[in-house]
One Martini backbone bead per residue (centre of mass of N, CA, C, O) as a GRO file, in nm:
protein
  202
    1UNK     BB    1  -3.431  -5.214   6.091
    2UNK     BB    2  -3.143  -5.371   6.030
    3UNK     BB    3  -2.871  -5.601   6.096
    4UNK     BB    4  -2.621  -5.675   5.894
    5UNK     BB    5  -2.611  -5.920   5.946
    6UNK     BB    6  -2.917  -5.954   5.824
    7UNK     BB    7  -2.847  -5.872   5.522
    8UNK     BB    8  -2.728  -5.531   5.627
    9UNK     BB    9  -2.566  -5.255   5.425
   10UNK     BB   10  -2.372  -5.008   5.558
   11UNK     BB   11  -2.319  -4.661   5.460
   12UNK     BB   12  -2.136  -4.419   5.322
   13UNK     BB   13  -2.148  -4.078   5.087
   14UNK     BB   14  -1.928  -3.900   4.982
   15UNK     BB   15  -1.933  -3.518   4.962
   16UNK     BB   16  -1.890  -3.224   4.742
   17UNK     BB   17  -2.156  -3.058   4.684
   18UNK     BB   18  -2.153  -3.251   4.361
   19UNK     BB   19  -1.907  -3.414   4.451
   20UNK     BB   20  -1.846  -3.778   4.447
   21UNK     BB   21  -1.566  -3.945   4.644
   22UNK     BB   22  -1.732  -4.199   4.801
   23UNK     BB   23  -1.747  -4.486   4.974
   24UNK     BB   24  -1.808  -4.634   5.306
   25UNK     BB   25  -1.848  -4.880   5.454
   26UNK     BB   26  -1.960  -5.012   5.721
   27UNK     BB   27  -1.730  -5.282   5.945
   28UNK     BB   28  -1.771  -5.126   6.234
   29UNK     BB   29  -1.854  -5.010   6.531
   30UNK     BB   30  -1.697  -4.744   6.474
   31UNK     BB   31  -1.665  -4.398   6.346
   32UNK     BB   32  -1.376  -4.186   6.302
   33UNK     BB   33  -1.449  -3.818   6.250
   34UNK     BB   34  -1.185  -3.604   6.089
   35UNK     BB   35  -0.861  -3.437   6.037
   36UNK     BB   36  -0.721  -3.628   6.114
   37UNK     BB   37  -0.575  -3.891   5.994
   38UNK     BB   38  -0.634  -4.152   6.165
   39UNK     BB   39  -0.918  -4.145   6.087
   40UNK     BB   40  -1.146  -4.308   5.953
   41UNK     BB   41  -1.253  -4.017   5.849
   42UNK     BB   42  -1.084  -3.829   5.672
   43UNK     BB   43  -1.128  -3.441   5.683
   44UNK     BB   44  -0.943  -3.194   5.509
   45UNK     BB   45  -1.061  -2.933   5.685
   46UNK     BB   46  -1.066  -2.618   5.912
   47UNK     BB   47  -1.367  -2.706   6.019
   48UNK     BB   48  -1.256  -2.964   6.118
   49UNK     BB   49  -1.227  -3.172   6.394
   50UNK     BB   50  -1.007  -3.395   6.493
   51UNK     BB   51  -1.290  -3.481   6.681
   52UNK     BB   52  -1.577  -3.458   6.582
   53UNK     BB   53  -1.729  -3.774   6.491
   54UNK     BB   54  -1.963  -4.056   6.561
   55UNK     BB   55  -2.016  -4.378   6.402
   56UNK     BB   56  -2.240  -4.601   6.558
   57UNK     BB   57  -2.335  -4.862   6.732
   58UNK     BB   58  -2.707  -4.961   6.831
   59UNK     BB   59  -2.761  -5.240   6.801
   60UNK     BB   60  -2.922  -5.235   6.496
   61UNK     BB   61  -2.795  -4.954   6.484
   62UNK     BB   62  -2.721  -4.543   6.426
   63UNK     BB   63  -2.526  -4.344   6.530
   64UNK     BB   64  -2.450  -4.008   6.572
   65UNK     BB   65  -2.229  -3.810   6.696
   66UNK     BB   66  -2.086  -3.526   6.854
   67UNK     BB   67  -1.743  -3.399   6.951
   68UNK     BB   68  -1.746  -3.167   7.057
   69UNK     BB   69  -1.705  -2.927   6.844
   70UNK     BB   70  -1.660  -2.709   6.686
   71UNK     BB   71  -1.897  -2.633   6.449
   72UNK     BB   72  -2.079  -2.898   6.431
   73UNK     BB   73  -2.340  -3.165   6.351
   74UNK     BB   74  -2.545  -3.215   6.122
   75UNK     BB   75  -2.897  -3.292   5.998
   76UNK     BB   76  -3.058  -3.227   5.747
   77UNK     BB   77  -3.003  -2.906   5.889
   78UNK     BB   78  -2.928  -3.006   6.180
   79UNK     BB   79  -2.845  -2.972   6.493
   80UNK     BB   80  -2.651  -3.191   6.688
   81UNK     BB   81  -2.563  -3.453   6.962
   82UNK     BB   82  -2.780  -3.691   6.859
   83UNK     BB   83  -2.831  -3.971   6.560
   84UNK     BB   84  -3.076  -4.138   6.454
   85UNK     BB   85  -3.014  -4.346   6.178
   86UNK     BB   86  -3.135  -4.320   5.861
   87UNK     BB   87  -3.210  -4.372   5.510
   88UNK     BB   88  -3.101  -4.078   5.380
   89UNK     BB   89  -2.912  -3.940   5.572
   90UNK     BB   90  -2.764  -3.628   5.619
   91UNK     BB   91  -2.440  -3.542   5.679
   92UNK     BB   92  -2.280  -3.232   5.825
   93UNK     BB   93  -1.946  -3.130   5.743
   94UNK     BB   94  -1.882  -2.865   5.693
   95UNK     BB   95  -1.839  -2.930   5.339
   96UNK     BB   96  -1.980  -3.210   5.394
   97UNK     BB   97  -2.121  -3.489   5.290
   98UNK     BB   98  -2.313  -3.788   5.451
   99UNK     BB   99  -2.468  -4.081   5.330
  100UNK     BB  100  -2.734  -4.261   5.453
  101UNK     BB  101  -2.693  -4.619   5.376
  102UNK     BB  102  -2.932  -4.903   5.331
  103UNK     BB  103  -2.862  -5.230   5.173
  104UNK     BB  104  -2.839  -5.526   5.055
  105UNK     BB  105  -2.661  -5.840   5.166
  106UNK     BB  106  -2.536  -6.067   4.999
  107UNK     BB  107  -2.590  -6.389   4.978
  108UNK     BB  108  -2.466  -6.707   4.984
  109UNK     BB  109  -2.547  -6.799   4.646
  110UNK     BB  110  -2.645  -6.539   4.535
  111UNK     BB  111  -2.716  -6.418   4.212
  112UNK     BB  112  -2.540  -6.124   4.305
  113UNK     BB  113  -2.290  -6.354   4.361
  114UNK     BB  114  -2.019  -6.452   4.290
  115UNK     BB  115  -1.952  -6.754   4.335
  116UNK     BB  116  -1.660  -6.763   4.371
  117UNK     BB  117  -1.325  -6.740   4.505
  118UNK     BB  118  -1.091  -6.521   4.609
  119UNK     BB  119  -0.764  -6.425   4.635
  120UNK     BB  120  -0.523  -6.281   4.869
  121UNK     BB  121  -0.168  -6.245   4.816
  122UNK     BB  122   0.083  -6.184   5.040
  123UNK     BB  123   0.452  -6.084   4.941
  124UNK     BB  124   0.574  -5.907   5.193
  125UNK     BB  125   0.536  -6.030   5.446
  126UNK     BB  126   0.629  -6.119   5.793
  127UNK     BB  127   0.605  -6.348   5.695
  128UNK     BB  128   0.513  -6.547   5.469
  129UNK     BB  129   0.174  -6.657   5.285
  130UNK     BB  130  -0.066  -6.450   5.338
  131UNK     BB  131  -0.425  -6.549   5.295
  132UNK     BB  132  -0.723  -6.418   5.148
  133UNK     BB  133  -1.062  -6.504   5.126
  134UNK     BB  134  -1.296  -6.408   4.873
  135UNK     BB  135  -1.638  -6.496   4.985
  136UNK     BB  136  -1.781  -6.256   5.035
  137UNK     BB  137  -1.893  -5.940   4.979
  138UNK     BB  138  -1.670  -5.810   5.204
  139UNK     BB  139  -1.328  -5.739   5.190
  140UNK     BB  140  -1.049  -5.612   5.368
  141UNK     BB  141  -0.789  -5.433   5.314
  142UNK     BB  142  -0.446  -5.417   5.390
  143UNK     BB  143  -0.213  -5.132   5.480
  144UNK     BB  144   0.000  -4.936   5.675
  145UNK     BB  145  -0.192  -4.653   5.520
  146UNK     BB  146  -0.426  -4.852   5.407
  147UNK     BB  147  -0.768  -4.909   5.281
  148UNK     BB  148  -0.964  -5.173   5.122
  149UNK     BB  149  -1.213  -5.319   4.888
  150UNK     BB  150  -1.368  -5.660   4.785
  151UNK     BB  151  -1.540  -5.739   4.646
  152UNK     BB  152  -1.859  -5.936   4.523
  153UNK     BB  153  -1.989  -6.014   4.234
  154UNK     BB  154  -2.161  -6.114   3.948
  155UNK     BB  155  -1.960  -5.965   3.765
  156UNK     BB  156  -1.713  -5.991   4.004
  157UNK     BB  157  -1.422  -5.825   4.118
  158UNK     BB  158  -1.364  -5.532   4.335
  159UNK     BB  159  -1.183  -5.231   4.384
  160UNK     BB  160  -1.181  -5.010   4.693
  161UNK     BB  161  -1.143  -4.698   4.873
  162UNK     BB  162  -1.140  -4.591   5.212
  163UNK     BB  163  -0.822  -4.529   5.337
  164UNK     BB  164  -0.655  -4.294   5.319
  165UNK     BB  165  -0.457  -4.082   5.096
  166UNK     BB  166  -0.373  -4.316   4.912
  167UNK     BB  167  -0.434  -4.490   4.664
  168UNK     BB  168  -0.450  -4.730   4.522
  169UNK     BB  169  -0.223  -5.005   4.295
  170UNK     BB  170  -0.259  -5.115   3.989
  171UNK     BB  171  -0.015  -5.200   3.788
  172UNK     BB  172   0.099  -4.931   3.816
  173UNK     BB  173  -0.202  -4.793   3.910
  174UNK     BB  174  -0.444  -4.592   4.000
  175UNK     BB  175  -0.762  -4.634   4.071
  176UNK     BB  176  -0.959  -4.433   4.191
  177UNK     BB  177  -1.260  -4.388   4.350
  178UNK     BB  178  -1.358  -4.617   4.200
  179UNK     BB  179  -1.453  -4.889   4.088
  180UNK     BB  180  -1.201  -5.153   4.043
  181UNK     BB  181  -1.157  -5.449   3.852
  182UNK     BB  182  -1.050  -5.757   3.902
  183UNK     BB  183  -0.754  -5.974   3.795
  184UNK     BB  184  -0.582  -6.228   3.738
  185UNK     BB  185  -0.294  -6.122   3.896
  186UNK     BB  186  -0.322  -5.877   4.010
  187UNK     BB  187  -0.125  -5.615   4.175
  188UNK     BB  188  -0.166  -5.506   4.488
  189UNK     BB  189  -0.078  -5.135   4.643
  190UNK     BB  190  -0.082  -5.056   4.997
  191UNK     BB  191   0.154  -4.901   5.149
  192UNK     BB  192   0.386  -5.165   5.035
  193UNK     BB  193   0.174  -5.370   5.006
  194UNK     BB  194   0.148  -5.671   4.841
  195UNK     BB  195  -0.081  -5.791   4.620
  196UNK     BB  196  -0.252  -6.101   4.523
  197UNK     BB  197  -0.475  -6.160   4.250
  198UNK     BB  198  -0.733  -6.415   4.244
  199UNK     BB  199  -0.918  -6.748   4.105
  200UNK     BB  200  -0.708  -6.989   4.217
  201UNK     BB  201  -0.639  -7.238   4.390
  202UNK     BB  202  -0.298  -7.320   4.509
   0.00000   0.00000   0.00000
């Protein structure tokens, strides 16, 4: 297994039953799982605890651990109290199965990602004037309960949600689970902050 750094992108794949939630980017060294609001990872069921479970970095490795919960964290079907995740391991939370996938990260320049780059103005900061450039493959936008992330990809940008209870809004409509195409000037609201999506620089 290879470590993010080095061109592997690792995620989550949230569903209940058979139906797929969300996806989830690993994009920082641990995430915490839980019924809490704040937790990386809310997961709003009553099997579920406070403080549930994390997923954090190893090396170049993911590992899951459980943490002490009332109900406890199985991966593949078995009861675990910590596990190195492989690709394709299925972490059971609750209701919740939570797929560990790992897969190639385009690299600048590689033909599977938009050349160009794309700007977030924020409107709304105080001060005013914050941009972020959509250069890589992945950069998280932030509101203040609410994260979402913005793709760059061979055929345009995409924002996905990622967290927080309400979805992103785009030109006034929610974005829904999926990912979904940004156009030059779309406005996105992320609970309450505005932010302006461009691809040409100011």
């Amino acid at each position: 297994m290879q470590h993010q750094e080095n061109a592997v992108a690792a995620r989550l794949v949230l569903s209940v039953g058979e139906r797929e939630l969300r996806s989830i980017p690993i994009s920082k060294p641990a995430l915490l799982i839980g019924r809490r609001p704040g937790s990386d990872i809310a997961l709003d069921d009553l099997t579920v605890s406070g403080e549930h479970a994390r997923v954090q970095g190893r090396g170049a490795d993911f590992v899951v651990r459980d943490l002490n919960s009332r109900n406890g964290t199985q991966v593949n079907g078995s009861a675990i109290s910590e596990h190195l995740l492989e690709h394709g391991d299925v972490i059971e939370i609750g209701v919740y199965r939570l797929r560990y996938e790992i897969g190639r990260c385009p690299a600048e320049g590689d033909a599977d990602v938009a050349p160009q780059a794309g700007f977030l103005d924020y409107l709304n900061d105080l001060p005013p004037g914050r941009t972020i450039a959509v250069d890589r493959a992945i950069v998280p936008v932030h509101g203040p309960s609410q994260v979402a992330v913005v793709s760059r990809r061979k055929n345009g940008f995409f924002i996905t949600h990622l967290e927080g209870l309400a979805l992103p809004v785009i030109n006034g409509e929610p974005i829904g689970l999926s990912a979904r195409p940004l156009l030059d000037g779309d406005l996105i609201e992320l609970s309450g902050s505005l932010i302006r999506f461009r691809t040409e620089p100011a």
